[in-house]
C-alpha atoms as an extended CHARMM CRD file, in Angstrom:
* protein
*
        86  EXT
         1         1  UNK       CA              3.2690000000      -13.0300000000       -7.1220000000  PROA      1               0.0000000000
         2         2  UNK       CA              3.7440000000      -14.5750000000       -3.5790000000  PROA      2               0.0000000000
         3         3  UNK       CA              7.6280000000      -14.3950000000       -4.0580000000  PROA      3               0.0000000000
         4         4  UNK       CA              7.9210000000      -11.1600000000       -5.5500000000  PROA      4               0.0000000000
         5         5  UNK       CA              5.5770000000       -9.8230000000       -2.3890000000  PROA      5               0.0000000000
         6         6  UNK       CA              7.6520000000      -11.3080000000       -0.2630000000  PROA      6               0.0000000000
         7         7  UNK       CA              8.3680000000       -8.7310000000        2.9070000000  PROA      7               0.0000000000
         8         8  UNK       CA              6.2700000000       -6.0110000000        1.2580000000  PROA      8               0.0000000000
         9         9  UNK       CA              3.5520000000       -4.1920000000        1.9390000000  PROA      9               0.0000000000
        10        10  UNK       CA              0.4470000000       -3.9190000000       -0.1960000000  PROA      10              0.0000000000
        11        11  UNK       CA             -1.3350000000       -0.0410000000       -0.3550000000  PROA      11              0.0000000000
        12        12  UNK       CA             -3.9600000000        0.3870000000       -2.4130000000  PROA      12              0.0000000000
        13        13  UNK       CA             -4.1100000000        3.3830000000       -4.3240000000  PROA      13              0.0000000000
        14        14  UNK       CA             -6.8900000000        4.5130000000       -2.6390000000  PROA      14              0.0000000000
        15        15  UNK       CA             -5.1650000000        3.9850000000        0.7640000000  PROA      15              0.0000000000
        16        16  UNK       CA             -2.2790000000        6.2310000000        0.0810000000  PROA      16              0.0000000000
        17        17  UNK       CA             -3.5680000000        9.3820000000        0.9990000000  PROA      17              0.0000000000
        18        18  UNK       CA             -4.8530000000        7.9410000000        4.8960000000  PROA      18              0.0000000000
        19        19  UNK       CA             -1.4080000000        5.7110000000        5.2800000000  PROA      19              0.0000000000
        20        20  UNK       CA              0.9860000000        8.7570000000        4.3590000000  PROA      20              0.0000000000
        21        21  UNK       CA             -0.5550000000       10.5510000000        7.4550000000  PROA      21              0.0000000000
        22        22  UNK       CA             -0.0510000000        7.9870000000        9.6620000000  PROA      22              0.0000000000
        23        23  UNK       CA              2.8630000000        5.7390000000        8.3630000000  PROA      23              0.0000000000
        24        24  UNK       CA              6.6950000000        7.0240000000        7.2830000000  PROA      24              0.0000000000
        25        25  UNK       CA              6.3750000000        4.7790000000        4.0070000000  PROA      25              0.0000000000
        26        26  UNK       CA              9.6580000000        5.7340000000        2.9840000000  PROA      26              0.0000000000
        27        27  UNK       CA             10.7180000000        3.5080000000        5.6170000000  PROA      27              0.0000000000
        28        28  UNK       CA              8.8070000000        0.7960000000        4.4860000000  PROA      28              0.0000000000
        29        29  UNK       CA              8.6220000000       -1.9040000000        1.3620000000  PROA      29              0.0000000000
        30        30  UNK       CA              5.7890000000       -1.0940000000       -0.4350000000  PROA      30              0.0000000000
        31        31  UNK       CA              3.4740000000       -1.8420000000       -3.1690000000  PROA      31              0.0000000000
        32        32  UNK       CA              0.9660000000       -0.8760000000       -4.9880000000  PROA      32              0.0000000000
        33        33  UNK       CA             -1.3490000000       -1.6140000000       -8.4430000000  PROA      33              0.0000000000
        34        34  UNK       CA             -3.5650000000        0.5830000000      -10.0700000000  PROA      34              0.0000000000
        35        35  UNK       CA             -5.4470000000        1.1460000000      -13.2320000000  PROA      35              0.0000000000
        36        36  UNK       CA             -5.0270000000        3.6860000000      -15.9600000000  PROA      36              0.0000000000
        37        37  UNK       CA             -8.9570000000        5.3820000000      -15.8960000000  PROA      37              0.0000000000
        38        38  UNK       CA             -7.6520000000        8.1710000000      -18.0360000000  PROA      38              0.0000000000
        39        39  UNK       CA             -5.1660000000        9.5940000000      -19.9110000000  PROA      39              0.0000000000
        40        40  UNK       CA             -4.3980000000       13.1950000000      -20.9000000000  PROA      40              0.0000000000
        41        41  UNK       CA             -3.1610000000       14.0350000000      -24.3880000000  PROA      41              0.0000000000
        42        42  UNK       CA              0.6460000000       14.1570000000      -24.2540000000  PROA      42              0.0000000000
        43        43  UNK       CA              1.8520000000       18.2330000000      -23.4750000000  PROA      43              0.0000000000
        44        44  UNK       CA              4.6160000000       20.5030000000      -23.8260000000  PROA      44              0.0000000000
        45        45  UNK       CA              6.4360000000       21.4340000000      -20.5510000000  PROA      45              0.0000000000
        46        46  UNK       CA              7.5730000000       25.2250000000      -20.2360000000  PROA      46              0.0000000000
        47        47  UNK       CA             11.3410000000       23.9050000000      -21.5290000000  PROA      47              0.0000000000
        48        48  UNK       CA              9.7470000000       22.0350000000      -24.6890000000  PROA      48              0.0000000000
        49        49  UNK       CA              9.8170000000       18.6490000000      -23.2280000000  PROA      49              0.0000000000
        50        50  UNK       CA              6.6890000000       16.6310000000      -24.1270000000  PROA      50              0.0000000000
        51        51  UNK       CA              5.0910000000       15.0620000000      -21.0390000000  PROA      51              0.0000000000
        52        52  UNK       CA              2.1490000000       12.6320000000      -20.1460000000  PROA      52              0.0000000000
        53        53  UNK       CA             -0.2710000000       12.4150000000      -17.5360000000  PROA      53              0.0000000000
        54        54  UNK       CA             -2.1230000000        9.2880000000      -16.4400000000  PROA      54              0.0000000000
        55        55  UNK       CA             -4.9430000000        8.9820000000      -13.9590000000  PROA      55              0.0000000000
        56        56  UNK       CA             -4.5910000000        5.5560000000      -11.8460000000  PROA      56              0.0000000000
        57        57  UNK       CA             -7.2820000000        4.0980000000       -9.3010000000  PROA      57              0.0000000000
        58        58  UNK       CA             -7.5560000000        0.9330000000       -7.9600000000  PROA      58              0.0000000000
        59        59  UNK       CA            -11.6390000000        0.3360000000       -8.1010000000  PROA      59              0.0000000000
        60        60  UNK       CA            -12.3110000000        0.4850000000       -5.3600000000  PROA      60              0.0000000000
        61        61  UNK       CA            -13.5480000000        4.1360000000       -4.5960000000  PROA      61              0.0000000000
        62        62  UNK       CA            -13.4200000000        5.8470000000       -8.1390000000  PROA      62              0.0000000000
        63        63  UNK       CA            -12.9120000000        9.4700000000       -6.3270000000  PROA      63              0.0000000000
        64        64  UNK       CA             -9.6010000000        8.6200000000       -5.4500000000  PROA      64              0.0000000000
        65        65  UNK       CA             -6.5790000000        8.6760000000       -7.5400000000  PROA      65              0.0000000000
        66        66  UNK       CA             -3.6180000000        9.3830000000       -8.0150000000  PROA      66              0.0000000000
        67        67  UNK       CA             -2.1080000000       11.1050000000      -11.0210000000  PROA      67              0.0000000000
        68        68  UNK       CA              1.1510000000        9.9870000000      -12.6570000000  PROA      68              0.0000000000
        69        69  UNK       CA              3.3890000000       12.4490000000      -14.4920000000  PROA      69              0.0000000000
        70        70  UNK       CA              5.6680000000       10.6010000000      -16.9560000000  PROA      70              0.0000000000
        71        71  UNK       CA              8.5240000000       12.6380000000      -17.8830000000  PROA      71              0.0000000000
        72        72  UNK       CA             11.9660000000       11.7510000000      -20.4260000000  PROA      72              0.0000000000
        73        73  UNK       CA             12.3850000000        8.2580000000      -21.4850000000  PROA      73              0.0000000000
        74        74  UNK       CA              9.4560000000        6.6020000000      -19.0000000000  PROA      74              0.0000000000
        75        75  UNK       CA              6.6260000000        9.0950000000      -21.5660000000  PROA      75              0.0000000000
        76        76  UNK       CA              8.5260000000        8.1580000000      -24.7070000000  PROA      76              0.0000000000
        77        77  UNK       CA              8.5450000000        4.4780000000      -23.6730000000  PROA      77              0.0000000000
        78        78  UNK       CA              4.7240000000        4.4670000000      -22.3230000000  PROA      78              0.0000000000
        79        79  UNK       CA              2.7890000000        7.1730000000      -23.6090000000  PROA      79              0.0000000000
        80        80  UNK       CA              1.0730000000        4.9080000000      -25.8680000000  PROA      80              0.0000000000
        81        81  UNK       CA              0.2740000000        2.4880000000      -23.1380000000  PROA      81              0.0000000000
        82        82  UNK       CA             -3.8700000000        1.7270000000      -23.2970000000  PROA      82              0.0000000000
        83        83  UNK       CA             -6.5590000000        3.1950000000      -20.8700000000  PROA      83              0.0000000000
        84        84  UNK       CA             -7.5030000000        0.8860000000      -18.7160000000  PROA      84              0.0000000000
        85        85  UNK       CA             -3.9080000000       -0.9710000000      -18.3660000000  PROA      85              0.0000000000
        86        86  UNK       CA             -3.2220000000       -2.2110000000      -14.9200000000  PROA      86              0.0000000000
């Protein structure tokens, strides 16, 4: 882990919000984790693709999140992924 963090920076999910004010992080190496706390039943987009959307927090402050829409080949690879899946 120490090698692949090498010269990045580590956000928590719950951090995001508060660094984007303050920080230009698309200047900036960064990482972050997070855990799947809930998943919505796979939907239909307006053009008939299927879609997913995954809650993620980091456990630290349960009202923040951030919610990941998986699109094309990332849903049909990872829509089954488990709740709770870091």
């Amino acid at each position: 882990m120490d090698r692949k963090m090498a010269n990045r920076k580590l956000i928590r999910l719950s951090q995001i919000k508060s660094k984007i004010v303050v920080e230009n992080l698309e200047e900036t190496d960064w990482v972050t984790f997070g855990v799947i706390v809930r998943k919505v039943t796979p939907q239909s987009s307006n053009n008939g693709r299927t879609f997913s959307i995954w809650r993620l927090n980091d456990l630290r402050d349960l009202n923040q999140y951030v919610s990941l829409f998986l699109f094309g080949d990332v849903h049909r690879e990872h829509w089954k992924t488990d709740q709770g899946t870091v």
